[in-house]
N, C-alpha and C positions, 0 to 999 in steps of 0.2 A: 666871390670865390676866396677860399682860405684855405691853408693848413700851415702846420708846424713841424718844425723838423733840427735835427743838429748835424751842422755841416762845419764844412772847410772852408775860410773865405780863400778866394783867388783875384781877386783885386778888387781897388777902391781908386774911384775917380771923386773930384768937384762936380758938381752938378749945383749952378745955378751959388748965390750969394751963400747958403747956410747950410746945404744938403750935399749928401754923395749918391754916387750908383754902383752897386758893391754885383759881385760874381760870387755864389758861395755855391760848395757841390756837396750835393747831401747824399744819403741815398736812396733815400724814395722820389726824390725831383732832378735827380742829375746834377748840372748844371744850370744857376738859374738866377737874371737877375733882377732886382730891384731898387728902390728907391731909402734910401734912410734918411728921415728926415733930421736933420738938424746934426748931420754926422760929422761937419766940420767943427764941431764946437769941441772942447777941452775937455768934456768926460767923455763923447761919443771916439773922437779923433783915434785915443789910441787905443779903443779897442779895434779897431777898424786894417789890423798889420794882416799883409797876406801870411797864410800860414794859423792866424788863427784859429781854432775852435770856439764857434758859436753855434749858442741857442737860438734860431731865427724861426720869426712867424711873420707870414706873407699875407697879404689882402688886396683884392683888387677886386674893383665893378663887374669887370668882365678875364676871363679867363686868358686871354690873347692881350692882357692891356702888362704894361712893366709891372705896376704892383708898386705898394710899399713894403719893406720889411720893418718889423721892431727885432733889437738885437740886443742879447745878453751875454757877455761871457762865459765861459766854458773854461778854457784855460790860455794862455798866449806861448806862443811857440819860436818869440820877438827873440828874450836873454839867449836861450839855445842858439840859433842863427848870428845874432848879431856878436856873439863873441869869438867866435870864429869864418874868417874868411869864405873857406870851405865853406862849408855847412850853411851860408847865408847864399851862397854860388848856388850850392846845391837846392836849397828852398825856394829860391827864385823859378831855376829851371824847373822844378815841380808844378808849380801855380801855374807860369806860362806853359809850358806844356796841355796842362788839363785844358786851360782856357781855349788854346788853337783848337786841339783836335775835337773835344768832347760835342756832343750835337747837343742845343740847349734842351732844355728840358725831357731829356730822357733819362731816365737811371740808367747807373749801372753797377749795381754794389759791391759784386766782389771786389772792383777796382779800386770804388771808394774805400773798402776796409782795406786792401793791401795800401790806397795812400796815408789811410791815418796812421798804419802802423809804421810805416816808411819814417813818416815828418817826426812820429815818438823816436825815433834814435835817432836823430838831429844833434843830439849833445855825445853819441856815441862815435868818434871821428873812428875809430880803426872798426868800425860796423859797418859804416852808411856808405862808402863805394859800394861794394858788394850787393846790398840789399836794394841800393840805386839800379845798379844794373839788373837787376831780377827785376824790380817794379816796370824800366824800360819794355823788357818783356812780356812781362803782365799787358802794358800799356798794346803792346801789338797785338797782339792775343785779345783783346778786348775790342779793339778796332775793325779786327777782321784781317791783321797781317801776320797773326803767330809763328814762329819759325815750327820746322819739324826735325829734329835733332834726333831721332830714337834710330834711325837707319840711313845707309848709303841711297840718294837718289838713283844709281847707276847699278851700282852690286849689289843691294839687298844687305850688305853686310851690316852688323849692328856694333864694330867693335872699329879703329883704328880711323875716328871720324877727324877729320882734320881742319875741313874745309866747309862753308855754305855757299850755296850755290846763292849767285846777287837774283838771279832771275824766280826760283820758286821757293827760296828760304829754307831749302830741305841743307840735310847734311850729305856730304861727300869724304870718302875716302879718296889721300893719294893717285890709289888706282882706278879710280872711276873720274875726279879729272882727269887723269892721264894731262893731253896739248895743252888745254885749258887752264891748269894747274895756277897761274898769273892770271886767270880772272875773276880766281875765286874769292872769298871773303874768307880770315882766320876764323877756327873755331878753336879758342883757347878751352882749356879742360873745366874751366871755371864756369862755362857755358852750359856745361854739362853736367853741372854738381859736382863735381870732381875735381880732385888734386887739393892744393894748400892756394887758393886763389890768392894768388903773388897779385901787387898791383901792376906790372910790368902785362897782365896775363887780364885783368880790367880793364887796362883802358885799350886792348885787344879786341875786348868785348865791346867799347863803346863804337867802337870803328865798326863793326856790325850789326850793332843795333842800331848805329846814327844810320846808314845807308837805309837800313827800310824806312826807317822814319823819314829821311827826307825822298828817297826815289819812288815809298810806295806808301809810305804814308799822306807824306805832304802834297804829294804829286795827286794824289787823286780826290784831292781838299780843293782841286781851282791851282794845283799851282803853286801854291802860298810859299815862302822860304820860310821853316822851323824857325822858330824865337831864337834868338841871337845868344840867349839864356845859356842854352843846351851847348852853346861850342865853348863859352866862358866857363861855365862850369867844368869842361870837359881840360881846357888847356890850363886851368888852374891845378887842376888833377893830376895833369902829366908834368904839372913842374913842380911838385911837392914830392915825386916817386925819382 
């Protein structure tokens, strides 16, 4: 069994004296991982940074076995991140993120092109909240928890949406929580495409897109507590605004 493909690595462990075992998502294989031999060593090591873009070909006996990959460069996404705080915050939460949720080897493309295009403005700081919280999105929507923002769950209304509901993800007007109104989730205008997405009005949005991820997304993964990643990134955020 073999193919070839260019993906995104999402992490590199040791594995044994000279070799790693790397996660890369492409997207004709999803999520998927293997063996690099000899990936500890001094030319393989730092191609091996999460965030990456690599050229990877897979081989294995049998279809069900880990495999080895050979890996090529593509381009490193390492300078971008690592010279900014942020931005390394932010790259981190990306990779762990794909890694928790994503089911191993299944595709999913559109997700994959919305991440490469995400991790490309990694050196754009007044871009990458914004386009974070959109991918967030995508990420639900991909999973099977997308929100529904285009009307009131209660009135039908399409216009003075304020609020989401924590329970079906839909939007709610004022008037259609009505008692409720303190159970809902904000829906900043930013959510919506709209407005001058202030970041005060971001990380509004992260507080609603964190709750599905951890109540409906991670909840129905076994459980699992969301990568640690995602609240670092998040409080980094709110202390730079």
């Amino acid at each position: 069994m073999e193919w070839r493909d260019q993906g995104i690595l999402l992490s590199a462990r040791r594995h044994g004296e000279t070799s790693a075992i790397i996660e890369v998502f492409t997207p004709t294989q999803g999520r998927h991982a293997g063996i690099v031999r000899g990936g500890t060593s001094r030319k393989i090591a730092p191609i091996l940074q999460p965030g990456a873009q690599l050229d990877v070909a897979w081989r294995a006996r049998l279809e069900g076995h880990i495999g080895a990959f050979t890996v090529e460069p593509v381009r490193s996404r390492a300078v971008s991140a690592m010279s900014d705080r942020l931005s390394l915050a932010g790259l981190n939460t990306v990779t762990a993120l794909l890694s928790f949720c994503l089911p191993e080897r299944e595709p999913h493309p559109p997700l994959y092109h919305r991440t490469q295009a995400l991790l490309d403005l990694l050196d754009q700081g007044d871009l990458w909240p914004l386009a974070y919280l959109q991918w967030e999105l995508s990420l639900l929507e991909e999973m099977g928890y997308g929100l529904d923002l285009t009307a009131c769950a209660v009135t039908g209304a399409t216009d003075a949406l304020v609020f989401v509901s924590p329970k079906s993800g839909r939007a709610v007007t004022r008037e259609g929580a009505g008692e409720w109104a303190d159970k809902m989730l904000p829906l900043p205008p930013v959510l919506l495409g709209e407005g001058e997405a202030r970041d005060d009005e971001i990380l509004q949005g992260f507080k609603t897109t964190g709750y599905f991820l951890e109540q409906h997304l991670a909840r129905n993964l076994g459980g699992r507590p969301l990568p640690e990643a995602r609240a670092r990134y998040v409080d980094a955020f709110s202390r730079q605004i």
